[in-house]
C-alpha positions as CSV (number, residue, x, y, z in Angstrom):
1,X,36.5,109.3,124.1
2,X,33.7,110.6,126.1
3,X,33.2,114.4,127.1
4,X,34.1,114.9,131.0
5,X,30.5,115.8,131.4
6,X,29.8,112.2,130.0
7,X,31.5,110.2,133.0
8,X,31.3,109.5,136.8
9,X,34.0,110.4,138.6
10,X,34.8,108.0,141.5
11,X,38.2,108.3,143.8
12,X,40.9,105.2,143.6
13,X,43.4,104.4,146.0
14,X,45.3,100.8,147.1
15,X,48.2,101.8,144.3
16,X,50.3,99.1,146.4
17,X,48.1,96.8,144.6
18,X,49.7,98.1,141.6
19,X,53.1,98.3,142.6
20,X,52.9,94.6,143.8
21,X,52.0,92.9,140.5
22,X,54.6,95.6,138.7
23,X,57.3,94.0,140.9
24,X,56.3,90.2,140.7
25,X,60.0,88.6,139.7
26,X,57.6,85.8,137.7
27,X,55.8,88.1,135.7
28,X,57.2,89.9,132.3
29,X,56.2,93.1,130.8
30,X,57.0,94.8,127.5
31,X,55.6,98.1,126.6
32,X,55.2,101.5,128.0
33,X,55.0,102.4,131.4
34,X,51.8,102.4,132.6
35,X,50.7,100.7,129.7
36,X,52.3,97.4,130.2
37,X,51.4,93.9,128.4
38,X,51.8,91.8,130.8
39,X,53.5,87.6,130.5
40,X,54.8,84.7,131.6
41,X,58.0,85.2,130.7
42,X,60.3,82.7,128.7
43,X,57.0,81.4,127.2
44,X,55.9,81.1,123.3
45,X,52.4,79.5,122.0
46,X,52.5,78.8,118.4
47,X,49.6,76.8,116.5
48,X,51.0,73.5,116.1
49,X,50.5,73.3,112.3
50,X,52.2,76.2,111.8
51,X,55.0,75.2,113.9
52,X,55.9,72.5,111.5
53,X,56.4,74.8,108.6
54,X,60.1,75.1,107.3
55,X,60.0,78.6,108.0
56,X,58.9,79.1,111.3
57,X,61.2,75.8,112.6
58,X,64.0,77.7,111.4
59,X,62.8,80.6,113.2
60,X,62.0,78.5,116.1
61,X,65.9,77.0,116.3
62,X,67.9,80.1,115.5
63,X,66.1,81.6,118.7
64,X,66.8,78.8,121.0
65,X,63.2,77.6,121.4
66,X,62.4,74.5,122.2
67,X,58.9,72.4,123.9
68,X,57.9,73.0,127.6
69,X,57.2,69.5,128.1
70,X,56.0,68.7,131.6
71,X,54.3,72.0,132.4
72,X,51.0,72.7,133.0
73,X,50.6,74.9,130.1
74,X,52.3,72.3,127.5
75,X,49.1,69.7,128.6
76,X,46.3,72.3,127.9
77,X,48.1,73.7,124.6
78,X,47.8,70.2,123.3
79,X,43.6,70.1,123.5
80,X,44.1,73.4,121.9
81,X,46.2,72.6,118.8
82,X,48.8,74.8,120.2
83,X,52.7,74.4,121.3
84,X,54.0,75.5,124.3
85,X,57.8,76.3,123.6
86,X,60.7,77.7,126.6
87,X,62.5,81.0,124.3
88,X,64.8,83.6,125.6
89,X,62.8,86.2,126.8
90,X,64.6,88.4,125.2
91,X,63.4,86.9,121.9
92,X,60.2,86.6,122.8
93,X,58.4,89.5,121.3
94,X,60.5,89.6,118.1
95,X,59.9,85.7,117.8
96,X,55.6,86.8,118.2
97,X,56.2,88.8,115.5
98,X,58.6,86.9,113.0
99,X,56.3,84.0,113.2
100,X,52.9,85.9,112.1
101,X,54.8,87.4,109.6
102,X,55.2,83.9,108.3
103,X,51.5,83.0,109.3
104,X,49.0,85.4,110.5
105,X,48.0,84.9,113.9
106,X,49.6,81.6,114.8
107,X,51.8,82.8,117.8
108,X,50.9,84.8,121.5
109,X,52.6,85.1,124.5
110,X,51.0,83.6,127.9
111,X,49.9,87.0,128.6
112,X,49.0,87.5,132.4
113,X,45.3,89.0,133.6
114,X,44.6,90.3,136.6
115,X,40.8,90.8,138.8
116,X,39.2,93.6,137.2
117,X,42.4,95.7,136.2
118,X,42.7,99.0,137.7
119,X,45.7,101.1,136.4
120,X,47.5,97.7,136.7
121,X,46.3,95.6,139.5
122,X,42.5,95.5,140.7
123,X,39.6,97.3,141.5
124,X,39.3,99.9,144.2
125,X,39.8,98.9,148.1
126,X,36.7,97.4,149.1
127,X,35.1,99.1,152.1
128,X,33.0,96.9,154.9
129,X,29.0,97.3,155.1
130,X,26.3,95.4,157.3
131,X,24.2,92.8,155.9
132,X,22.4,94.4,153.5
133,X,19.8,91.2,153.7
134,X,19.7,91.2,149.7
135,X,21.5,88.0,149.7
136,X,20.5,85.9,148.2
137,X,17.9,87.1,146.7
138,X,14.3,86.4,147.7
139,X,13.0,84.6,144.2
140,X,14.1,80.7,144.0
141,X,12.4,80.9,140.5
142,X,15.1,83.4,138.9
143,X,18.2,81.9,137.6
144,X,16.8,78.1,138.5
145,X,17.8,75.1,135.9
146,X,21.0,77.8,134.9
147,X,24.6,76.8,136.0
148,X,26.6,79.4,136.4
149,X,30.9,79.0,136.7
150,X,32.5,82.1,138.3
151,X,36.6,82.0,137.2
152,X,38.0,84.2,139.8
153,X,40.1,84.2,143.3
154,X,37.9,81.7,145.0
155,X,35.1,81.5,147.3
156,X,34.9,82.0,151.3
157,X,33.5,79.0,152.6
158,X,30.6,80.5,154.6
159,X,28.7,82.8,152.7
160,X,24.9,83.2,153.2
161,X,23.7,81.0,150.0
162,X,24.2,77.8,148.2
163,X,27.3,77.7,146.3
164,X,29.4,74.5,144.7
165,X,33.7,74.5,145.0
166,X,36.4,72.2,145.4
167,X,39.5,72.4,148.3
168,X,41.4,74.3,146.4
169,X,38.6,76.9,145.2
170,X,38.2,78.5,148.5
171,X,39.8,82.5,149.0
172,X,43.0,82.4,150.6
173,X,43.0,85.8,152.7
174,X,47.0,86.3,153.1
175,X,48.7,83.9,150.5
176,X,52.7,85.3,151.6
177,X,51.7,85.8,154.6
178,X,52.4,89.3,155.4
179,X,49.7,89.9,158.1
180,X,48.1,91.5,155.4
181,X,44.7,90.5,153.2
182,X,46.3,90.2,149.7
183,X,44.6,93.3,147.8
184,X,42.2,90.9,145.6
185,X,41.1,88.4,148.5
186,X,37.6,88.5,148.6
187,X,37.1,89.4,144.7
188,X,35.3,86.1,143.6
189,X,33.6,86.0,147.4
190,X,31.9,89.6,146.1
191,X,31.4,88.4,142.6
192,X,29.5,85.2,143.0
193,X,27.5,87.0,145.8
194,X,26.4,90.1,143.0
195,X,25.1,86.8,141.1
196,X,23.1,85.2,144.0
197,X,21.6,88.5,144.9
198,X,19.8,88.7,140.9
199,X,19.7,84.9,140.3
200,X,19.6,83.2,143.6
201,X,18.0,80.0,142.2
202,X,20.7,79.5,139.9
203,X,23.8,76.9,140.4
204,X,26.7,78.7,141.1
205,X,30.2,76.8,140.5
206,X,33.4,78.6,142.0
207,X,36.8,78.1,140.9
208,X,39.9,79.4,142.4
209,X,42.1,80.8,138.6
210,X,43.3,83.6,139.7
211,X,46.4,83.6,142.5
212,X,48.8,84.9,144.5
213,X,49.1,88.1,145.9
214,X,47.7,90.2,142.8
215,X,45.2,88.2,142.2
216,X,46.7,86.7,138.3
217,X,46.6,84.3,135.8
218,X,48.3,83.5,132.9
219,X,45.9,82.4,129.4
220,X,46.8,78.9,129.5
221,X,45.5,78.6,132.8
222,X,42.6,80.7,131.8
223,X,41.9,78.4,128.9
224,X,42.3,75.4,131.2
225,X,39.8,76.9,133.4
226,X,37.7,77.3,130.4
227,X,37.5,74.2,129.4
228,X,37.0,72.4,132.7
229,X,33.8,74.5,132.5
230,X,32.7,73.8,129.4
231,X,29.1,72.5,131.5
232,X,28.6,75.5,132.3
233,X,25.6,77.9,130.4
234,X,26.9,80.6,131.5
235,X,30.8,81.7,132.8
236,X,32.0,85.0,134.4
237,X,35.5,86.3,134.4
238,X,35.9,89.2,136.3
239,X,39.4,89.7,134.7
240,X,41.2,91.5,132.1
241,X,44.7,92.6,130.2
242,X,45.6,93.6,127.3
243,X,47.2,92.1,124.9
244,X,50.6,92.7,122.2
245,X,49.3,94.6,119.5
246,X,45.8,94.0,120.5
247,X,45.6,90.4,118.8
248,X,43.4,88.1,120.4
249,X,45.6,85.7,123.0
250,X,45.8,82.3,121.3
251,X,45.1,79.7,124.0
252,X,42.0,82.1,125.4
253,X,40.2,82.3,121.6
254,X,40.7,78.2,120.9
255,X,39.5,77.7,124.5
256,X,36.5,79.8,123.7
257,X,36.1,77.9,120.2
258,X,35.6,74.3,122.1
259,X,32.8,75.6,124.3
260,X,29.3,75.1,123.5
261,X,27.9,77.7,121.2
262,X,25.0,77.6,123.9
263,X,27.2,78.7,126.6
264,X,27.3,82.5,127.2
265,X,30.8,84.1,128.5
266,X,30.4,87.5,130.0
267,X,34.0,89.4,131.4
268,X,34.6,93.1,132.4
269,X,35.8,95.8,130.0
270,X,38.6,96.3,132.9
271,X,39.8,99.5,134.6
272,X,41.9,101.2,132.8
273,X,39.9,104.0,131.4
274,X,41.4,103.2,128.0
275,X,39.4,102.4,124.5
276,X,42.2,99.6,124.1
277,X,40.6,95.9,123.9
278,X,41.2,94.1,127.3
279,X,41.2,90.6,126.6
280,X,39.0,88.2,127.1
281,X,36.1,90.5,127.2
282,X,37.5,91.7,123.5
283,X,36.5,88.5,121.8
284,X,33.8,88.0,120.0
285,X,32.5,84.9,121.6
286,X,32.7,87.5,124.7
287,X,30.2,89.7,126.2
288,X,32.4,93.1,126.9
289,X,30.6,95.0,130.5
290,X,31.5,98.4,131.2
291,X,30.5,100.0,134.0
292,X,28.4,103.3,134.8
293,X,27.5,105.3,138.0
294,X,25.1,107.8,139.1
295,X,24.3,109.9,142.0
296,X,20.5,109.5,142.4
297,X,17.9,107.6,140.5
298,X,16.9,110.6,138.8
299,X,19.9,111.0,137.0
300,X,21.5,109.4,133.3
301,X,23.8,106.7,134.1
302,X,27.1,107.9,133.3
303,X,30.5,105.9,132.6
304,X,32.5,105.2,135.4
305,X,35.9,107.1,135.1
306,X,37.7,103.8,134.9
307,X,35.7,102.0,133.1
308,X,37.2,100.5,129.8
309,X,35.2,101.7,126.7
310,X,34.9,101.7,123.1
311,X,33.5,99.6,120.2
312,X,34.4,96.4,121.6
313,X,32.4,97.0,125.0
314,X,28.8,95.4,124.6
315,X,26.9,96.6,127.7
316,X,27.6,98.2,131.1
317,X,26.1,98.0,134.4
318,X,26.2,100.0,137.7
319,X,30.1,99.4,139.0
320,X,30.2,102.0,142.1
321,X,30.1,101.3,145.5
322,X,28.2,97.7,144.7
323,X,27.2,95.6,148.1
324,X,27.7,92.1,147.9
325,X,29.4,89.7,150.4
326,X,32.7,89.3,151.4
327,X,35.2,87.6,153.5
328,X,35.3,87.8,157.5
329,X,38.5,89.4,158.2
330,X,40.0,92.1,160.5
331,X,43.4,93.6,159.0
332,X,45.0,95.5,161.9
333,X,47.7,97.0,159.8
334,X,48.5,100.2,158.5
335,X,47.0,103.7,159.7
336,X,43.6,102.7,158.6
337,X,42.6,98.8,159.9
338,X,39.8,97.7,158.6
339,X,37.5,94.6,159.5
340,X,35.4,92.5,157.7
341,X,32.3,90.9,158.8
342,X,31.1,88.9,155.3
343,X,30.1,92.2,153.5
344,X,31.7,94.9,151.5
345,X,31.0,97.5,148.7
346,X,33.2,97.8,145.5
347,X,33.8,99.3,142.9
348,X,35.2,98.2,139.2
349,X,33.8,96.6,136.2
350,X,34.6,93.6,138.1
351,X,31.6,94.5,139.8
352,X,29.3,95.1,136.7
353,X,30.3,92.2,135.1
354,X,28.3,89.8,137.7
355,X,25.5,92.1,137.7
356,X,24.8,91.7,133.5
357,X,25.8,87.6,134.0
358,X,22.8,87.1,137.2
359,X,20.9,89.1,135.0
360,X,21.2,86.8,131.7
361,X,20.4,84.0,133.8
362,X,17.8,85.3,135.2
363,X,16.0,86.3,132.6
364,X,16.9,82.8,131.0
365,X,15.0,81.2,133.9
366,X,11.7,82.7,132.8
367,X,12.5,81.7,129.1
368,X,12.9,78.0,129.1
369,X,16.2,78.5,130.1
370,X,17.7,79.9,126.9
371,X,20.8,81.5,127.7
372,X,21.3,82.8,124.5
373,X,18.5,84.2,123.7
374,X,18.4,85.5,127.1
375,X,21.5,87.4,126.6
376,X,20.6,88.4,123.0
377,X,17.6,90.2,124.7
378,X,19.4,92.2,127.3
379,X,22.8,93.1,125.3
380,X,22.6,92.6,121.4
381,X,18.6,93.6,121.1
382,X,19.5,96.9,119.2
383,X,16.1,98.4,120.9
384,X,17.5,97.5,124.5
385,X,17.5,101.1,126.0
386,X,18.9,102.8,127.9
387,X,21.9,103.0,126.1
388,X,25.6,104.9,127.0
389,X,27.8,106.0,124.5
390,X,30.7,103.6,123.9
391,X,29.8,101.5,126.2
392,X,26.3,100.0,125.0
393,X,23.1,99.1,127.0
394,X,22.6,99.7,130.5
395,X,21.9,96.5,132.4
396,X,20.6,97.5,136.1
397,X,19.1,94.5,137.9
């Protein structure tokens, strides 16, 4: 871990956020507290070869297990060579680990990510700016000819720059309604405008994955999203979780398999200031962003004090107090209200992640469009400098 004199400190607050998702009814956990692995509970992936096997059947039936047919999840297992079975929950984690003892690797839970983890649920409160006329940015030519698909909570439908979504992709402020903006609302509204702001001639494709109050989704519907973006040359997730026992999730590494080798995925490192793989940034078909901070431009970046670290973390980027756009909303409750006028600063490696994604693309623009190579340059060229320890490259557009 990195010396206190290494890292930026930045103050968090919001911990409702946290307690909210901790007290979801459809949401499982299984670990420590404060170091939950998060679920859908009742649910078992299994690759579907291995599901045949003697062994694991047997397993399978003595637990009690049988198909999800009908489900959402059950469909999108099927593209993926996977199983979707209904199992005690009870039974769950023992039946994760009975069946990889049988064959490595061919069971997961639905694990259950969430925007940018904080200690559990989101980056810190977002506080409203003016316009900071930045975006989009003022060069057509960077990022044009690259499609970029943002996987987050959705998009506001009247932000300041050209941007492609479906009915159900737009942010929906107050989803119980409580009279209250749900903590997340307004993440993928700030993410997709971090990416117009560097890349502003580039296609950017919303879509609404992550719901509800806390902002989640389980892998299946991660994967689905996935795939239904497989056009895409580049894709962001602003998302994370960990995982049991730090194995890849199942349905998130055969989703990633099925894209293009062309197409670049870029997710944050999450927010729990922990060397533990967050998943899906963890995967090796998955560019890892940390985040880093800094007083004045004079100084070293540092890493962010929440930012997720380690081997597994390619790059970072500036992830305090970024400006992007937001939704138009006034929240009169509490002691504090706050309103919104399309703007807000943030901070998280939520916000890092868009930063090292508009930057791939573009730098891809003035390549002939080669994302790849693009992102080779900026995050896997071992000369790329300056450079944080744990954490990788500095990417500051």
């Amino acid at each position: 871990m990195n010396d206190a004199d290494d890292t930026y400190h930045v103050d968090w607050h919001g911990e409702e956020w946290d307690d909210a998702i901790l007290h979801q009814t459809n949401i499982g956990r299984v670990g420590r507290a404060g170091d939950w692995v998060m679920y859908v509970p009742g649910r078992l992936l299994v690759d579907a070869r291995a599901a045949g096997d003697t062994r694991i059947s047997t397993l399978l039936g003595d637990a009690d297990a049988s198909p999800a047919q009908g489900t959402a999840a059950f469909g999108v297992a099927a593209k993926l060579g996977l199983t979707v079975l209904n199992a005690p929950d009870d039974r769950l984690v023992s039946l994760v680990q009975d069946v990889r003892a049988v064959a490595a690797g061919a069971a997961s839970l639905d694990y259950v990510m969430t925007a940018g983890s904080q200690r559990w649920g989101g980056d810190d409160e977002p506080l409203p700016i003016e316009d900071p006329g930045t975006i989009p940015g003022s060069d057509m030519a960077l990022g044009a000819g690259v499609r970029v698909a943002v996987l987050d909570t959705g998009i506001a439908d009247n932000v300041p720059f050209d941007v492609e979504f479906g009915p159900g992709d737009l942010e929906v402020a107050d989803s119980e309604p409580d009279g209250r903006r749900d903590k997340p609302a307004g993440h993928g509204t700030h993410v997709a405008g971090t990416i117009a702001r560097i890349a502003p001639g580039s296609t950017i494709v919303v879509r609404r994955v992550l719901t509800g109050a806390g902002g989640v989704a389980s892998s299946s519907a991660v994967a689905a999203a996935l795939l239904a973006a497989a056009d895409a040359d580049l894709i962001n997730c602003s998302f994370s979780g960990p995982s049991l026992h730090d194995a890849a999730p199942l349905a998130i590494e055969r989703a990633l398999a099925l894209l293009r080798p062309s197409t670049v995925v870029v997710a944050c490192a999450g927010n729990r200031a922990t060397d533990r793989p967050q998943w899906p940034a963890a995967s090796k078909r998955v560019i890892a962003v940390g985040a880093v901070g800094r007083d004045c431009e004079s100084e070293d970046w540092k890493r962010a004090d929440f930012s997720g670290y380690g081997p597994w973390v390619d790059c970072c980027a500036p992830g305090v107090r970024v400006p992007s756009t937001f939704l138009h909303y006034g929240d009169s409750s509490g002691e504090n209200p706050v309103s919104f006028d399309g703007f807000a600063s943030w901070s998280g490696t939520s916000m890092s992640c868009p930063q090292v994604t508009g930057a791939i693309a573009a730098l891809a623009s003035q390549n002939g469009n080669d994302v790849s190579l693009a992102a080779y340059r900026l995050v896997r060229d071992p000369a790329a400098t300056p450079r944080v320890d744990q954490l990788g490259p500095v990417v500051a557009p």
